[in-house]
N, C-alpha and C positions, 0 to 999 in steps of 0.2 A: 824652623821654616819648612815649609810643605812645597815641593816641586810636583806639577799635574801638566797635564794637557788643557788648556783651555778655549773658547771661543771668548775674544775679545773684540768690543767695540768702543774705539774713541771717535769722539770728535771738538768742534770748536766752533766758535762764531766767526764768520769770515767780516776780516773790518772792523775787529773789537776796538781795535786801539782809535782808530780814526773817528768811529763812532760817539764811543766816548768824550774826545775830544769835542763833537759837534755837539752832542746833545747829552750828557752826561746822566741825567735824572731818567731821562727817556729811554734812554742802554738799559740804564737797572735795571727798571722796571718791566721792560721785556725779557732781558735774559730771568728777573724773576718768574711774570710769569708763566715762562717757557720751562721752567726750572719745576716749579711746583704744580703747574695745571695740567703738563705734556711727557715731560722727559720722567718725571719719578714715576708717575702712576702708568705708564707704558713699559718701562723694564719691569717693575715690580708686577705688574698684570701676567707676564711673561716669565715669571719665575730666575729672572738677573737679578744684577747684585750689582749694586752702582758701588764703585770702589772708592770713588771719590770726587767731587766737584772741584775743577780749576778755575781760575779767575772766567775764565772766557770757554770752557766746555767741562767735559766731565768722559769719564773711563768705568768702563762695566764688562762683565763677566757673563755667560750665560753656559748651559752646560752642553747647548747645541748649536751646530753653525746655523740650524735652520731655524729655529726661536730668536738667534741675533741677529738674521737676515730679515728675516719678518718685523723682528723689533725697530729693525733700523727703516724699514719701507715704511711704518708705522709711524715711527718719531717724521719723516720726510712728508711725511702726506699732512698731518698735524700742522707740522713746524711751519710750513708754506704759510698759512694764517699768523705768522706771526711774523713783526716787523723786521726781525733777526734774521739771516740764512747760516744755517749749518752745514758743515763738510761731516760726513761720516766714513768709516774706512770698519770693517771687519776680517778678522785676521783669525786662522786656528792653529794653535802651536805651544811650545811649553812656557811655563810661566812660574817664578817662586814669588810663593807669597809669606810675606810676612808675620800676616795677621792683620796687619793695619792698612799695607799698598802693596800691590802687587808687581814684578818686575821680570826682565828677561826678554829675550831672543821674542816672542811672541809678541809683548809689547810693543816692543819696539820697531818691528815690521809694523804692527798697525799704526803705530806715530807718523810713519814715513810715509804708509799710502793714503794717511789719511792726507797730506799734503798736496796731492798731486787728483783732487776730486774735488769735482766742478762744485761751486754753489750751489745748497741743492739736493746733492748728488751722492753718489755710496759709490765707494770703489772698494773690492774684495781682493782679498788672494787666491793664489791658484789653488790653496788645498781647500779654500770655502767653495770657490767654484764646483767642484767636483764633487760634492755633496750633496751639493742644492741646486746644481743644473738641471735635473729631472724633476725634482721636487716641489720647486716654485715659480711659478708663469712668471716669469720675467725675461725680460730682454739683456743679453749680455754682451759690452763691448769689448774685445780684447785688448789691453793698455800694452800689448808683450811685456816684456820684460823689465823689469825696472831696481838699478841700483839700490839700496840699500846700506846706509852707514853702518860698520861694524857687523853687516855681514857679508860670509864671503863668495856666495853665490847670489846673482840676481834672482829676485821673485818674479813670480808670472801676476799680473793683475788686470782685473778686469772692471769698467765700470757697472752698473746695475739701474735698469730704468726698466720701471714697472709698465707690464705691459699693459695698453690700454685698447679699447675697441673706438674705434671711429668717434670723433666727436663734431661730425660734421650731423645734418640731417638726418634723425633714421627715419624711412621709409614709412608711413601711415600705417600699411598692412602688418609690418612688423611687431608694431604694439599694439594695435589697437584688432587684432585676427579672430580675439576671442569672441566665441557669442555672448560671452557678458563680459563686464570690466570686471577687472583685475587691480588688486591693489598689496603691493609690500610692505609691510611699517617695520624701518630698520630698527635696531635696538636701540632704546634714547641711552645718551650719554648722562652719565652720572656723575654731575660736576659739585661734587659733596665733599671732592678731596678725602674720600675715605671709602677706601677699598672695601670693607666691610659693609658699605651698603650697598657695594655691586649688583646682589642679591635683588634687591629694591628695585631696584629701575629696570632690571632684567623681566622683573616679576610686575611690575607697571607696562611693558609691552606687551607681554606674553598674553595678561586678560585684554589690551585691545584688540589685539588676534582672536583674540577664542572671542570674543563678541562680535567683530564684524564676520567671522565666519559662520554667525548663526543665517549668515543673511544669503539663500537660496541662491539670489538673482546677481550677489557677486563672487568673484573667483579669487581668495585671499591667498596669496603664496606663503607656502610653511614656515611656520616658524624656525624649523631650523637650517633653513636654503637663506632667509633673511637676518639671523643670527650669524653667516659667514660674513657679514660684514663688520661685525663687532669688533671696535677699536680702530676703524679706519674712515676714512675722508672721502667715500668716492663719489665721483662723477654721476648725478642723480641721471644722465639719458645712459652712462654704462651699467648702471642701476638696472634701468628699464629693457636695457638690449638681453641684458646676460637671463633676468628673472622673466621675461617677455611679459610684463605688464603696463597698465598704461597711467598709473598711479604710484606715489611712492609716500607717504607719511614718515616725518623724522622728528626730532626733538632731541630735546634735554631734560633732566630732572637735577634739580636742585634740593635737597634735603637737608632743613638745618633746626634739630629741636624738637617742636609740634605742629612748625611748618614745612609747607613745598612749597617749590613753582617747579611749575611746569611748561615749558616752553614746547610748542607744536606750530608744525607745519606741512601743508599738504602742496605737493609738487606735481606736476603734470610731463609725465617722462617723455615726451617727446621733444619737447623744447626746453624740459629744466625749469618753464617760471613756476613761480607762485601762485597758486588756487587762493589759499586759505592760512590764515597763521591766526595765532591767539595766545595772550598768555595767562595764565592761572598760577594767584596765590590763594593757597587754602589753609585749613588746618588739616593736621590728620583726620581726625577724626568724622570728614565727609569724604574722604578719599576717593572712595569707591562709586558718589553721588558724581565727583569728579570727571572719572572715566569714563560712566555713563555719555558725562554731558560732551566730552572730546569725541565719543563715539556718534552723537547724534550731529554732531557736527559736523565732521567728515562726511556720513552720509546725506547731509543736507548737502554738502558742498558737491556731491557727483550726483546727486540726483534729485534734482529737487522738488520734484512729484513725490518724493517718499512719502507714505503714508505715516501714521502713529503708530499705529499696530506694526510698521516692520520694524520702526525703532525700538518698539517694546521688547519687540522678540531678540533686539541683538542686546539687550540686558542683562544681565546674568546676579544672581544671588553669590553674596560672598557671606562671610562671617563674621559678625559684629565685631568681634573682639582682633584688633591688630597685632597683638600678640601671636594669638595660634597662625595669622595669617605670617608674620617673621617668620617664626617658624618651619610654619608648612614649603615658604620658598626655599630657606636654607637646608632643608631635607632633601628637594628634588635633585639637586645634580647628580649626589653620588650613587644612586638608583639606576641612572645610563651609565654609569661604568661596570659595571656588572665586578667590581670589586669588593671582596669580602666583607674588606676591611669600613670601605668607604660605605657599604652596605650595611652597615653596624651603627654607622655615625648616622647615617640619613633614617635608620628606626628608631635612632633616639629623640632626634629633631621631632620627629613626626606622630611619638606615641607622647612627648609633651605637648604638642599642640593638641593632641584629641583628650589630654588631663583639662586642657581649659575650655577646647569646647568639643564635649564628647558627637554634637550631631555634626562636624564637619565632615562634607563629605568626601573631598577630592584627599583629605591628612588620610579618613580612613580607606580610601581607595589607594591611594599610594604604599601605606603603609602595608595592606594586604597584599600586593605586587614584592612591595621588600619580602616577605616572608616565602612566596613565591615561590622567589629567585632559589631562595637557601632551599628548598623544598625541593624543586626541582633538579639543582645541582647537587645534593648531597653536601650542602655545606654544615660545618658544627652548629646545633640551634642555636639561637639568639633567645632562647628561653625555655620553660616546660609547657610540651604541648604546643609547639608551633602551627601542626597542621590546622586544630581545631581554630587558635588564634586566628590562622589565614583567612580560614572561611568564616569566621563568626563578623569578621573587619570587611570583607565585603558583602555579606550582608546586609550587617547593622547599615551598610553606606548606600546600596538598594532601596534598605524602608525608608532610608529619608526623604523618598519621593524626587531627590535629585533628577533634574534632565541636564546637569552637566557632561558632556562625551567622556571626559578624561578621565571621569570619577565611574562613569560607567563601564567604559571598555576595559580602563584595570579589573575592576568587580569581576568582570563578565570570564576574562583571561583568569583570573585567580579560580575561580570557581569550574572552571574547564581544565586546567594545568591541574588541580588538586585531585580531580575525579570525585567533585562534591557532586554537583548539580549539573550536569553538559545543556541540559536542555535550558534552564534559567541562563546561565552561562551564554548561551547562545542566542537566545531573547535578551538579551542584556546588551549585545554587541551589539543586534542588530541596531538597536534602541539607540548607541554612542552614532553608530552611522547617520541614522534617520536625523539626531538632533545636528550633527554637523559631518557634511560630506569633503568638507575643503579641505580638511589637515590629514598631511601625508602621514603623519607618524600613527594619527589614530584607524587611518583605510587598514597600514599596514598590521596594525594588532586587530581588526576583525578579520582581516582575511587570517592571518595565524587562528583565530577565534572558529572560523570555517576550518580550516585544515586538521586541526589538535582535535577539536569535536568530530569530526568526520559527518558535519551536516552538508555542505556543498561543496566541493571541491573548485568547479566551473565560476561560484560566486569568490571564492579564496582568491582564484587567479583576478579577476577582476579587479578585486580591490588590493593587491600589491599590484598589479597594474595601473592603476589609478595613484597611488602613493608614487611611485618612482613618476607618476607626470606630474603630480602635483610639488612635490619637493625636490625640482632636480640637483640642487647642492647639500644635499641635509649629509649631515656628518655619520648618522647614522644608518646609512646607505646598505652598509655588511646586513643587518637586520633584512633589510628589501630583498635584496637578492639570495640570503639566504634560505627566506620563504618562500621565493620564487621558485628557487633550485627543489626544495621538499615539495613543490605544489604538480610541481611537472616531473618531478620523479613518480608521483601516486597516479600523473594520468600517464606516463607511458611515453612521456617527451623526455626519453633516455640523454642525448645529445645536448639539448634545451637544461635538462637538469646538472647535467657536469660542468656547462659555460657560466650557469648563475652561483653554482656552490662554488666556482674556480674564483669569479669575480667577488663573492664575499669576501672568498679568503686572502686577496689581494688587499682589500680593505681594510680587514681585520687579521690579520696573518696568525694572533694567537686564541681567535673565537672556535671555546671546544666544541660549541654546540654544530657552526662551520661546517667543523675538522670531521666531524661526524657523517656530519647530510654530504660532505663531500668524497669519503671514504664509501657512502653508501652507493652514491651515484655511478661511480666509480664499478663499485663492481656490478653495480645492474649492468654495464656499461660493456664487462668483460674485460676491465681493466685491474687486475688483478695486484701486479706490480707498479702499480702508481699508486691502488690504492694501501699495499701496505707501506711506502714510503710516507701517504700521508697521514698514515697507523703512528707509524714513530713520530713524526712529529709530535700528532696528538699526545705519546705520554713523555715528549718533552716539556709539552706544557704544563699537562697533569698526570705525573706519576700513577695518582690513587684510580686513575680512568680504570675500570674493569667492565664488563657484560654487566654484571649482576648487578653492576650499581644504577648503570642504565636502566635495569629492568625495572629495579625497584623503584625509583625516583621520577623515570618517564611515566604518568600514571594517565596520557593521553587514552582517549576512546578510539580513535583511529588506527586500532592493529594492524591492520596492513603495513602503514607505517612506520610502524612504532616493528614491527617486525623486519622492513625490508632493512633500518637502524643495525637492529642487532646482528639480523647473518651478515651487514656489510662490515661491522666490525670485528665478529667472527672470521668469516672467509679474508680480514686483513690482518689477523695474527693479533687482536686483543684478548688479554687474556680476561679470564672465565670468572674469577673471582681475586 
């Protein structure tokens, strides 16, 4: 038996027994399927471990109170849609397990609070409160204290009601401020019952974004400010307040075989109703003819002067083969964790999509970024002759004649960061900007593109200025301000660069690259003793950190830079070699 610390979450159907009584088939069949369509695929999304199914609820594990507190706001928001009401209770405390069920003190508090929460509703313990009070915008009611069988202190409990923005009228000006319209498309939901094609329907958003945002005259919110909605249920006018857009696109994808359906709906975020809905069964293999036609549809539905030629333009070339294109999506995630490991897994995904179709361009643009990363960090190759590899992969992804942004602004960074070509590198960027101006993530890699090259400085800032307004939830936020902080350290906005390198590292608390620009800032700054404090940190994170690795692997054109780097890590006590 293994005794651990655990976050536990149970709950149950309120009115099982009575229910059943009334409608006995009709019970089943909801708590099924609340069982297999809500509750499994929400803990397991979340990295929990359902311990077990009881007649009328079920008990899970998670290894954070903050993942079982989300899990639970998650399963509630869900559940509401369904004919059933659930009581949830989350508890952090010791727990033995068996191997088969788990038991103990920890349990059993969550048994107990779970009894005493409304329909509906999530009530916590005082040790969950105090982890995820700062954590998670919610609203918390204090339950005081509350008995507990068999144990001998009362617990402190609180109930949890997510916080929400006004659902009364929002104001015209509010959404509708911009000079052009705006439109979000949440992530569809992927009701395939199978986690592994998460991937799928992630990657069926992602190109309706990069396609409406080829379109000039509208203003598409990033994909990853609209990705924070993923797995949840909200309020399509709190949609519109939060992203301040006046549009909102959602769906599902269904995947079963060599078919889809695709279910769409376009919403108008001041009021919540329906514009436009449609549904689509296909085969695979038009997939992409598919997307186009959701795409022309949408835009017929906000503007219906559109011409032909601007539906053309929001068309995008994809690659025959569905294969390389599986592929190519289950390679991208682990690319934004800037981890080793995960960065190993995402070049193997992606150097066999380019075995089956060697001219793809976004696999070999990607995959040239993976090589990068290793490049620039000094990590063990992932092969012989890495560099050449980098730069030969975005190239070859160059000659394809591509105008996809994603596939060009990786190219463009690879061949800047390597010290192949800065000046193609930087024509290259420009080129990802030119074809699409509306996605934060890609303003914020030409402005790096501007900085790392040392061709405009004054344009750098602009377009990480333009990211952090275009994406204001994106997870990848550290990125934003950490080029913020390196852009105004180069012009001389001493104060300006400490506040943005401070706010990365709040984001990302263990990013070396950070820990660096903010060690630097730092002592442009005069701040000598803050910045060797945040010296140590940096070789808590990475040990092997030295000068000389810096020197060798930073292979930017922008010396200045790249030198105010190294004396700030000098003058903060890293050593030399």
């Amino acid at each position: 038996m293994e005794r651990r610390l655990a976050a536990v979450l149970i709950s149950d159907v309120v009115g099982y027994t009575k229910r059943m009584e009334e409608d006995t088939e009709g019970t089943v069949a909801a708590w099924s399927e609340a069982r297999d369509s809500i509750i499994s695929p929400s803990i397991n999304s979340r990295d929990g471990r359902i311990v077990k199914y009881t007649g009328d609820g079920f008990l899970a594990e998670f290894n954070t109170v903050q993942t079982a507190l989300e899990c639970g706001i998650e399963l509630q928001n869900k559940l509401s849609e369904n004919s059933l009401e659930f009581r949830i209770a989350i508890n952090l405390g010791d727990i033995i397990d068996d191997g088969v069920d788990i038991h103990g003190e920890g349990v059993n508090i969550a048994a107990r609070l779970e009894e005493i929460a409304e329909p509906g509703g999530i009530v916590i313990s005082g040790d969950v409160y105090n982890q995820v009070k700062n954590r998670i915008d919610a609203e918390y009611q204090d339950l005081g204290l509350q008995e507990v069988k068999n144990v001998a202190e009362p617990v402190q409990a609180y109930a949890v009601q997510i916080k929400s923005l006004t659902t009364e009228e929002i104001e015209e000006t509010s959404v509708a401020s911009h000079e052009k319209p705006s439109i979000a498309v949440l992530p569809f939901d992927n009701m395939s019952g199978d986690s592994e094609q998460e991937y799928f329907s992630d990657g069926i958003t992602e190109d309706i974004i990069t396609a409406l945002s080829h379109l000039r005259w509208l203003n598409v919110i990033a994909r990853n400010s609209s990705f924070t909605y993923k797995g949840q249920s909200p309020d399509i006018r709190q949609v519109a307040d939060e992203l301040n857009c006046r549009y909102v696109l959602e769906g599902s994808i269904r995947k079963a075989g060599n078919r889809v359906r695709i279910n769409a709906q376009l919403l108008e975020g001041l009021s919540g109703n329906h514009i436009w809905a449609e549904k689509y069964d296909r085969e695979l293999e038009d997939i992409f003819d598919l997307q186009d036609e959701i795409t022309e549809a949408v835009l017929g539905a906000i503007e219906p002067s559109l011409v032909l030629a601007e539906i053309e333009r929001a068309k995008r070339k994809h690659p025959e083969n569905m294969d390389a294109y599986d592929l190519f999506l289950q390679g991208l995630p682990g690319l934004y964790t800037f981890d080793i490991e995960k960065n190993t897994t995402s070049l193997d995904l992606l150097h066999r999509a380019i075995d089956i179709d060697p001219t793809y361009p976004q696999a070999l643009a990607y995959a040239a970024w993976g090589y990068e990363q290793r490049l620039t960090r000094g990590w063990p190759a992932y092969s012989d002759n890495d560099l050449e590899t980098a730069v030969s992969l975005a190239r070859r992804c160059i000659a394809t004649g591509t105008e996809d942004p994603h596939a060009l602004v990786f190219s463009g960074f690879t061949l800047v960061m390597t010290a192949d070509d800065y000046e193609l590198g930087v024509l290259t960027g420009k080129r990802a900007l030119e074809n699409n101006p509306n996605i934060g993530f890609i303003s914020m890699m030409v402005g790096s593109i501007f900085l790392f090259g040392g061709d405009d400085l004054e344009k750098a800032e602009e377009c990480v200025n333009l990211a952090i307004r275009l994406s204001p939830k994106d997870p990848g936020a550290h990125l934003f301000h950490m080029i913020k902080g390196l852009i105004a350290l180069e012009l001389g906005n001493i104060e300006e660069a400490v506040t943005s390198s401070k706010r990365s590292i709040q984001l990302f608390s263990t990013w070396d690259t950070g820990l660096i620009g903010l060690i630097a800032a730092l002592v442009e700054n005069n701040e000598i003793n803050e910045a060797v404090k945040v010296a140590d940190r940096l070789m808590r994170v990475d040990p092997e950190t030295s000068i000389s690795r810096v020197d060798k692997h930073l292979k930017i054109n922008n010396l200045s830079l790249k030198n105010k780097m190294i004396e700030g890590m000098r003058k903060a006590g890293i050593v030399e070699s």
